[in-house]
C-alpha positions as a printed Julia matrix, in Angstrom:
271×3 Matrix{Float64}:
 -120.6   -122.38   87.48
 -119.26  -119.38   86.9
 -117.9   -117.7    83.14
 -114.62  -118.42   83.48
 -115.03  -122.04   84.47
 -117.95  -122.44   81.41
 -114.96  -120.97   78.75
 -112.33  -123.33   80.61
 -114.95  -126.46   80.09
 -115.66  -125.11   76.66
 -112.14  -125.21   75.75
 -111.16  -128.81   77.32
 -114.16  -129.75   75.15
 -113.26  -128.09   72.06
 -109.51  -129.4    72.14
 -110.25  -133.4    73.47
 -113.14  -133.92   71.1
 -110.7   -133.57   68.23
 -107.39  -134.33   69.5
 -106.8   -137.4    70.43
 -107.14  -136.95   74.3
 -110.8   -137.62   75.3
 -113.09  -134.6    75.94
 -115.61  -136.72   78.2
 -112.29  -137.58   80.36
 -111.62  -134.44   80.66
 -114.81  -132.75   81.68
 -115.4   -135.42   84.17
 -111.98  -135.46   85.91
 -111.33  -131.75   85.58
 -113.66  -130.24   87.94
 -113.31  -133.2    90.11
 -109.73  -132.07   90.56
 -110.64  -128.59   91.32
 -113.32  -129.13   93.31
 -115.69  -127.51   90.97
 -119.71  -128.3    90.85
 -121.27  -130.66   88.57
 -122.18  -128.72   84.94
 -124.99  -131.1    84.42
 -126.11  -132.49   81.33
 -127.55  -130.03   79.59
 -124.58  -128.14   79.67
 -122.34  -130.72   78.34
 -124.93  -130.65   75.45
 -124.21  -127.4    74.29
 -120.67  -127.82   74.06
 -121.53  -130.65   71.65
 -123.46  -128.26   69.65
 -120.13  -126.42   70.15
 -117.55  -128.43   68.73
 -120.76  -129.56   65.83
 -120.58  -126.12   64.35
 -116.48  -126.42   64.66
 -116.49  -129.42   62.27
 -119.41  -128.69   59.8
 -117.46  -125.06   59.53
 -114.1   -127.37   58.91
 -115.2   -129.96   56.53
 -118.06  -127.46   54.74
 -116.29  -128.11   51.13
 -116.32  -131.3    51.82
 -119.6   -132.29   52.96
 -121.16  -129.88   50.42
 -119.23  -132.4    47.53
 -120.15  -135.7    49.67
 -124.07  -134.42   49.81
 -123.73  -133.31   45.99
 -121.86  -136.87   44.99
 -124.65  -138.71   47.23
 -127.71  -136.96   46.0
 -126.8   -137.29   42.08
 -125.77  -140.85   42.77
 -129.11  -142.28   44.26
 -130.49  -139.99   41.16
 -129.11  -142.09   38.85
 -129.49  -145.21   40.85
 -125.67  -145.92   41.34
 -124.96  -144.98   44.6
 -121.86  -145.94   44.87
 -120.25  -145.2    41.41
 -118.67  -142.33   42.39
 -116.11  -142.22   44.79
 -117.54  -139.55   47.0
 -121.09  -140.72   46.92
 -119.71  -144.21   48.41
 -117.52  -142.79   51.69
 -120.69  -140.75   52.09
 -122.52  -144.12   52.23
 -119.77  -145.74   53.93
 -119.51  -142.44   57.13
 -123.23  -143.66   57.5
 -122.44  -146.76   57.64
 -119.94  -146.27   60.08
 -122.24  -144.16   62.08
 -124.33  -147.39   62.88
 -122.02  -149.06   65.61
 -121.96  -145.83   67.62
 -125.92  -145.2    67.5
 -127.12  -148.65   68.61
 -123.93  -148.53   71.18
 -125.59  -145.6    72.15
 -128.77  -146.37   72.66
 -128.3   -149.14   74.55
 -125.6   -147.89   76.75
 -127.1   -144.1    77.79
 -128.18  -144.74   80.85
 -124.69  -146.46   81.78
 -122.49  -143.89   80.3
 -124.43  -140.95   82.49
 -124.08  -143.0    85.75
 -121.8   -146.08   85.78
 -119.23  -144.71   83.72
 -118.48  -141.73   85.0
 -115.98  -142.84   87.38
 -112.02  -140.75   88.45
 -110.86  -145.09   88.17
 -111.87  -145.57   84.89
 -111.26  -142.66   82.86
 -107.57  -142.81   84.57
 -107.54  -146.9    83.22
 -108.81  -145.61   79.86
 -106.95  -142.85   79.43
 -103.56  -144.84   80.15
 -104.66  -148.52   77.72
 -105.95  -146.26   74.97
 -102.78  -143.82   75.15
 -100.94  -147.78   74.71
 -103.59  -148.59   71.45
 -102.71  -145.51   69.74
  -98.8   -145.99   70.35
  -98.6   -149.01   69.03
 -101.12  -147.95   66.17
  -99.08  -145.06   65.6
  -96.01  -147.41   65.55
  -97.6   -150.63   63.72
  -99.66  -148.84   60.7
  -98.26  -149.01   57.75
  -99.43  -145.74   56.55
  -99.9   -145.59   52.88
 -103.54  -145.93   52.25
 -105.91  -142.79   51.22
 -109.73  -142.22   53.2
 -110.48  -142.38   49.61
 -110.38  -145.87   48.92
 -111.73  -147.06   52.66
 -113.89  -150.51   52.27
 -116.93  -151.33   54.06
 -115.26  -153.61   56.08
 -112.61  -150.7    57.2
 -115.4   -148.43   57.83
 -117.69  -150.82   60.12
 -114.49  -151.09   62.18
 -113.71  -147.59   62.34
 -117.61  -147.24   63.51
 -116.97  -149.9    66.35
 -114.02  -148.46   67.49
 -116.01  -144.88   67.69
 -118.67  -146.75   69.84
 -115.7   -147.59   72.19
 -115.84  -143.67   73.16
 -118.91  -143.78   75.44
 -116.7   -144.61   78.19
 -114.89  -141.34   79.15
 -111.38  -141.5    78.74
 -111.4   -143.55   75.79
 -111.61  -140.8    73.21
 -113.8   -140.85   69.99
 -110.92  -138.98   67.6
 -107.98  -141.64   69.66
 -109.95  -145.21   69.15
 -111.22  -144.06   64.98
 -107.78  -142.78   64.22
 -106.37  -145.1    66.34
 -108.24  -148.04   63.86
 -107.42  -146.01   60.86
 -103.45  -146.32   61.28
 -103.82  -150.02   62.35
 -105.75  -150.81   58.82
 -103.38  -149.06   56.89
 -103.79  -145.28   56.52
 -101.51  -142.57   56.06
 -101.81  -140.51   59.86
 -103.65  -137.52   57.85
 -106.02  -139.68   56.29
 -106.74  -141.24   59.42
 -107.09  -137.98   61.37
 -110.01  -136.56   58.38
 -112.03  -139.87   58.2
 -112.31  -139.47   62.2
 -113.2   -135.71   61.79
 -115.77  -136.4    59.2
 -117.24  -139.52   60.5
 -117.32  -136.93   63.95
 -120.19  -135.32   62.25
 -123.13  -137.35   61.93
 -122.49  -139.12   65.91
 -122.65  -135.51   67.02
 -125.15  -134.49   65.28
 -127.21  -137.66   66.43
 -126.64  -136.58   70.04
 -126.92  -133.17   69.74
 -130.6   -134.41   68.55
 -131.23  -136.69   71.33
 -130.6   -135.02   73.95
 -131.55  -131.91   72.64
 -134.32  -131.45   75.1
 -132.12  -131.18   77.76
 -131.06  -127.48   76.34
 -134.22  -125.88   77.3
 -134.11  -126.97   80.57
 -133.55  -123.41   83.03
 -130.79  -121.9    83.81
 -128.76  -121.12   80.4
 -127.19  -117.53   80.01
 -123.73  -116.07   79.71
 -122.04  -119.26   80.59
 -123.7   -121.84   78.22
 -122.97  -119.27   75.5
 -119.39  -118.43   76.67
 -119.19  -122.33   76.95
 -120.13  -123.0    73.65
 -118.02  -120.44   72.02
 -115.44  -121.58   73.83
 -115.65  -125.43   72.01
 -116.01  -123.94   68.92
 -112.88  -121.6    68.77
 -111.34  -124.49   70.31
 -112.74  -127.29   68.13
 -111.26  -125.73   64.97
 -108.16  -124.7    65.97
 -107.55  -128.57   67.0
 -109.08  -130.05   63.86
 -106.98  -127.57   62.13
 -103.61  -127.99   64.35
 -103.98  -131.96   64.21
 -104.38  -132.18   60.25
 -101.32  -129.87   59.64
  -98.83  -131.51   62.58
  -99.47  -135.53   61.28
  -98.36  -134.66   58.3
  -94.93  -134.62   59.67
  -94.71  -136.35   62.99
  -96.19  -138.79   64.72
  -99.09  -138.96   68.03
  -96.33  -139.88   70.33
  -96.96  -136.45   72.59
 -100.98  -137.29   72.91
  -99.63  -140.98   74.29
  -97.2   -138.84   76.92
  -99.98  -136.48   77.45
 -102.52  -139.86   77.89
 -100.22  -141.67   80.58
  -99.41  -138.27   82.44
 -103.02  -137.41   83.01
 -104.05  -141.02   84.06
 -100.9   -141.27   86.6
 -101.93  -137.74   87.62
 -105.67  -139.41   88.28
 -104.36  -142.09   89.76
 -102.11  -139.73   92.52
 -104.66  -137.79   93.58
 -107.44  -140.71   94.11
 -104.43  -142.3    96.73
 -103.47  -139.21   97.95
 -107.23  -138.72   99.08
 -107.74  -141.97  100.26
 -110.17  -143.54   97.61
 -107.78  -146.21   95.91
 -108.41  -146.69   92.18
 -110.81  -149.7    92.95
């Protein structure tokens, strides 16, 4: 892999792990289309860590105030008095779905999953769920006021991203405008609930970063997602405030019936 291709990954990464268009999809079908060599694990690791230190930069204020609210709460033994100290609770408990999904499912999601087919069917049903999401929501509820119930689905829709193509930001926000919240709020309860799944992985597999071989392009990789990361969490918060996903579903169907050409037009069907 060479530094260009590592700042190229680094940037699909940083952009699809935020906007809704799947970074897993995209680092699997990418160099596949370009006939580039397999990254390996370890390096898709480090752009994790990547787009981690774009999020915890993004949400700082945030977390620092839902750490604060959380500590003083169990303090006083009413944890979920004060509004921030409960969605702090509640992000953790919408972290659960995704860990035991996770766990049981690694193996699977490094071998069996990683398939042109299926991140072109994924990318296409999921661009579908968020239009209709995006179309259906009612969007008037605030992240602020999220229920337990809202939040365990939220967390089982994030577990849905372990299939490639699916995308972790496009299934939570997707869930977030079908219960009810505004696009914005949506968008931030994804981006937050983003941290503690990465940081999860990031721990797992962290082993895998001292394997041999890092240099120039892990680091140029991983600069690359970060840059990249923000900018998108950034981008996304200010544009659905206006407008709706409606390009990311365009962008969703283009790139699966772009998948879908090139697997005929090499002779390997999309069976």
């Amino acid at each position: 892999m060479t530094t260009l291709q590592a700042i190229f990954l680094g940037m699909l990464q940083g952009l699809g792990e935020f906007l809704p268009i799947s970074s897993s999809g995209h680092l699997l079908v990418v160099p596949w289309l370009l006939g580039w060599p397999e990254h390996g694990l370890s390096f898709d690791v480090a752009l994790h860590v990547g787009t981690l230190a774009a999020v915890l930069y993004a949400f700082f204020d945030d977390w620092r105030r839902l750490l604060s609210a959380g500590i003083r709460g169990v303090v006083a033994g009413r944890p979920f008095a004060d509004p921030e100290s409960r969605l702090l609770w509640l992000l953790a408990a919408a972290t659960i779905p995704g860990v035991v999904a996770g766990l049981l499912l690694e193996e699977r999601a490094e071998t069996t999953f990683r398939s042109p087919a299926l991140v072109a069917a994924t990318m296409a049903s999921m661009g579908l769920v968020l239009f209709a999401a995006d179309r259906l929501g009612r969007g008037t509820r605030d992240a602020r006021g999220v229920s337990l119930r809202d939040a365990l689905l939220i967390g089982l829709a994030q577990a849905l991203a372990l299939v490639p193509g699916v995308s972790r930001s496009g299934a939570t926000i997707s869930m977030g405008l079908f219960l009810g919240y505004r696009r914005e709020e949506a968008a931030r309860f994804s981006f937050l609930l983003a941290t503690p799944i990465t940081v999860g992985a990031a721990a797992l597999k962290s082993r895998y970063l001292f394997e041999p071989g890092h240099g120039l392009e892990v680091a140029a990789g991983i600069a690359a997602a970060a840059i990249f990361g923000f900018a998108s969490i950034r981008f996304l918060l200010a544009y659905v405030r206006t407008r709706d996903y409606l390009p990311f579903v365009y962008y969703r169907l283009a790139f699966a019936a772009l998948v879908v050409g090139v697997l005929l037009a090499r002779g390997g069907g999309v069976g």
